[in-house]
C-alpha positions in Angstrom: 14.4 -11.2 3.4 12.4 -9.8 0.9 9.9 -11.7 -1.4 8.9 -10.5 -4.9 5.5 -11.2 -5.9 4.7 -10.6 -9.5 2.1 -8.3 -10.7 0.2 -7.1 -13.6 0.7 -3.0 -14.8 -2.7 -3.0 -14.0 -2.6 -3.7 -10.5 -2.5 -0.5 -9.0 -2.1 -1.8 -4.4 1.0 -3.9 -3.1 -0.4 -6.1 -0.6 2.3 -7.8 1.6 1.4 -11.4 2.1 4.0 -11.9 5.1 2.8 -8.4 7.6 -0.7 -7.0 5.4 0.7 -3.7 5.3 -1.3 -2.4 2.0 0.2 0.7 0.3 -0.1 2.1 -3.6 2.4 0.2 -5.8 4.3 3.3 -6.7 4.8 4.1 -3.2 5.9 0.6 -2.4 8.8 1.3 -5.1 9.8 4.5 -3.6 9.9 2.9 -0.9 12.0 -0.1 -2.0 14.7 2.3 -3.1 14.7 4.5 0.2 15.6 1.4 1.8 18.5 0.2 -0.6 19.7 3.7 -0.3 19.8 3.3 3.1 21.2 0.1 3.4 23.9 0.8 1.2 24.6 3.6 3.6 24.7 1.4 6.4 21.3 2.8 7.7 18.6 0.1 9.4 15.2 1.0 7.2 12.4 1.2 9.6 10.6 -1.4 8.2 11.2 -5.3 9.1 10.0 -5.6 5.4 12.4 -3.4 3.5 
């Protein structure tokens, strides 16, 4: 289950409050939508986060 936390533009670092894995928000997005990708392929992301 993922949680959304809500950000300003100017917050540059996604910080996950449920494992601390820290990672530049645009990478955070990519990543977001590798997993959906994935998923909708009927892939298991690596990530118990995605």
């Amino acid at each position: 289950m993922q949680t959304r936390e809500e950000k300003k533009l100017s917050e540059r670092m996604h910080h996950c409050s449920r494992c601390g894995y820290q990672t530049t928000r645009d990478l955070n997005a990519a990543e977001n939508i590798l997993a959906l990708g994935l998923d909708g392929l009927g892939t298991i992301p690596r990530s118990p986060c995605l």
